[in-house]
Kinemage of the C-alpha trace (Angstrom):
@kinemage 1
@onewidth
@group {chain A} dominant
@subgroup {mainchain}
@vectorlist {calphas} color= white
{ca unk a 1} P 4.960 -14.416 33.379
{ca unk a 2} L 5.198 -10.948 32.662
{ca unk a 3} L 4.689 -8.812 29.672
{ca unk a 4} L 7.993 -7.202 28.509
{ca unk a 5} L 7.613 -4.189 26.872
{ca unk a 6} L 10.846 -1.004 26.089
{ca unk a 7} L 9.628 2.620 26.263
{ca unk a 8} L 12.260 4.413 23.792
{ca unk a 9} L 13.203 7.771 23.885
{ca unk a 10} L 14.514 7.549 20.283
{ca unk a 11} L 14.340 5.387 17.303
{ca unk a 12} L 17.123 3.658 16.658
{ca unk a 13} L 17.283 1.988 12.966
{ca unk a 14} L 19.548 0.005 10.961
{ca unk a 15} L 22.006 0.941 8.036
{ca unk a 16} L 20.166 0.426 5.128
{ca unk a 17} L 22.896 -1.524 3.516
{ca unk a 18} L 21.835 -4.071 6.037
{ca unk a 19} L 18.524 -4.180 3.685
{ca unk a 20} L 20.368 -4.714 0.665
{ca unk a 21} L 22.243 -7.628 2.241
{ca unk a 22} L 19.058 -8.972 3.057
{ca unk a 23} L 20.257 -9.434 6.451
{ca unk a 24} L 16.920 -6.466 7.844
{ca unk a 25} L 13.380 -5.741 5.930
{ca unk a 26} L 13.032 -2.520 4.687
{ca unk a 27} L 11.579 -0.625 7.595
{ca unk a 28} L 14.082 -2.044 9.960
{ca unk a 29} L 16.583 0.027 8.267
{ca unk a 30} L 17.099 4.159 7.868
{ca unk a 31} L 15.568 5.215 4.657
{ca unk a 32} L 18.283 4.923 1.654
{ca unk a 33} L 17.527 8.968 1.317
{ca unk a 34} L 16.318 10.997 4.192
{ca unk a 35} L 14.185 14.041 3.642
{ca unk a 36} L 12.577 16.628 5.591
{ca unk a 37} L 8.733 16.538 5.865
{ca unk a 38} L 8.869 13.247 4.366
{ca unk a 39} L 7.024 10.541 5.838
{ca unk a 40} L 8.654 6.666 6.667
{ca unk a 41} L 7.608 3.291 7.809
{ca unk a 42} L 9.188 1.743 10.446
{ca unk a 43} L 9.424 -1.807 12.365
{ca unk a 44} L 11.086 -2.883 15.532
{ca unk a 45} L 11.609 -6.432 16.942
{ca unk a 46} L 9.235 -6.081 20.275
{ca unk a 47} L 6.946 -4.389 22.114
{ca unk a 48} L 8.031 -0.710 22.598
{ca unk a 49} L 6.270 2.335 23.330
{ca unk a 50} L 7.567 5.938 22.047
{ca unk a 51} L 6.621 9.398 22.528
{ca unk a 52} L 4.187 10.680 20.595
{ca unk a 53} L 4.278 14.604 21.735
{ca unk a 54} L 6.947 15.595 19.748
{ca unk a 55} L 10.038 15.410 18.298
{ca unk a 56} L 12.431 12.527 19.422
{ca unk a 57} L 16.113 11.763 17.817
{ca unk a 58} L 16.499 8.919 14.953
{ca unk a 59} L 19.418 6.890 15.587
{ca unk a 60} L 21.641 4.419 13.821
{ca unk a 61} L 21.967 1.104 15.817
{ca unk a 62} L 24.871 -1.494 15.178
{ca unk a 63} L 24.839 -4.003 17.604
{ca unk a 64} L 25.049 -2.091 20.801
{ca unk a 65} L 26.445 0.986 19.746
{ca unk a 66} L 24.343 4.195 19.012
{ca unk a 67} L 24.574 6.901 16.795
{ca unk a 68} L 24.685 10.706 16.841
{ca unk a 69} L 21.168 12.003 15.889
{ca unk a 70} L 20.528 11.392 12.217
{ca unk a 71} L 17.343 13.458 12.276
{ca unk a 72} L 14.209 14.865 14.404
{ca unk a 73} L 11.526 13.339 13.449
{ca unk a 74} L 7.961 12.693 14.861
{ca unk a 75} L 6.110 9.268 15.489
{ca unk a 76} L 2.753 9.596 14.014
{ca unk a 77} L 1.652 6.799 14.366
{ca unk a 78} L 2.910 3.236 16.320
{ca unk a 79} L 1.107 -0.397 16.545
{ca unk a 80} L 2.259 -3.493 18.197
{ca unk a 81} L 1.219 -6.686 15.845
{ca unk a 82} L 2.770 -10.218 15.154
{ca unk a 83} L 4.599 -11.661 12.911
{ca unk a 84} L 5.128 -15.277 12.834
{ca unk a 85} L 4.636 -15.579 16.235
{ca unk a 86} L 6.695 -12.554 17.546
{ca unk a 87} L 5.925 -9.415 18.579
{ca unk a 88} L 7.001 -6.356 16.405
{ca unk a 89} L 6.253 -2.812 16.678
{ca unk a 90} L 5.533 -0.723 12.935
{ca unk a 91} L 4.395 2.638 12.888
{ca unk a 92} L 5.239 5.175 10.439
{ca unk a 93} L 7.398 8.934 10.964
{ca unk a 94} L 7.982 12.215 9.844
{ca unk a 95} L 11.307 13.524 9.400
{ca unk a 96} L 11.593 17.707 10.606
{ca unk a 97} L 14.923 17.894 10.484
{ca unk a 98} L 17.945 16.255 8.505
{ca unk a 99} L 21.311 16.611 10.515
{ca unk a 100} L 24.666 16.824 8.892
{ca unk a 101} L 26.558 14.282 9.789
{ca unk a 102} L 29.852 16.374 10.659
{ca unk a 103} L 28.480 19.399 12.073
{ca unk a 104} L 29.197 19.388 16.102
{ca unk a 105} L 25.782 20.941 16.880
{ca unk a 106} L 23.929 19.251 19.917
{ca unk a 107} L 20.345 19.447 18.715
{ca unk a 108} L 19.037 17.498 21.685
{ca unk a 109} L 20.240 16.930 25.348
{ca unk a 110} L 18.596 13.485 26.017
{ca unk a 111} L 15.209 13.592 24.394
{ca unk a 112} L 14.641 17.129 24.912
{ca unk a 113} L 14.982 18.770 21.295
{ca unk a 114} L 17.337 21.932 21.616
{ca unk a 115} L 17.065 24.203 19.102
C-alpha cells in the first residue's frame, strides 16, 4: 500500500455558488468576493503538496475542466488533517493579484508568474 499524495502547481477551487447549494463547504469554494492582499482559507479533498516560494495561479475547477487564472496568490500556510476518516488538505492564502476575467493577458506560462 502506498501513500497517494498530488503536488499542485495551482489551486484549483470551486464556484462558490456550489457553497450556497450546499453541495461544497466554504473553503472548498473561491471566496464570494476576491480581494487583493486579502487573506482566505482553503480545503482540498486529499493529500496535496503546493509551492510555498511564491506566487502560483488560483483556478476554478468544474469537474475536469480548469479555469483561466482567477488570481496570484500565495500559500502561506498548508496542513494535511482528517476529517471523518479522509484525508483533506486546509491551509490558508493571500491573494496579490485579482485578474479580470476578459482581459487576454497571460500572467503566467505554467506556474511561472509573468509579469
Amino acid at each position: 500500500m502506498g501513500i497517494a499524495v498530488e503536488f499542485n502547481p495551482d489551486l484549483a477551487l470551486r464556484e462558490y455558488s456550489e457553497f450556497l447549494k450546499g453541495a461544497r463547504k466554504k473553503e472548498e469554494c473561491i471566496p464570494e468576493r476576491l480581494m487583493s492582499g486579502q487573506i482566505y482559507s482553503f480545503l482540498k479533498k486529499g493529500q496535496r503538496n503546493y509551492w510555498l516560494h511564491g506566487e502560483i495561479p488560483l483556478l476554478k475547477i468544474d469537474g475536469q475542466n480548469l479555469s483561466r487564472p482567477l488570481a496570484s496568490i500565495i500559500i502561506l500556510e498548508a496542513a494535511h488533517i482528517l476529517i471523518n476518516g479522509e484525508v483533506w488538505t486546509k491551509g490558508r492564502f493571500q491573494v496579490k493579484n485579482v485578474f479580470d476575467a476578459n482581459d487576454a493577458t497571460i500572467h503566467f506560462e505554467s506556474y511561472k508568474r509573468v509579469k
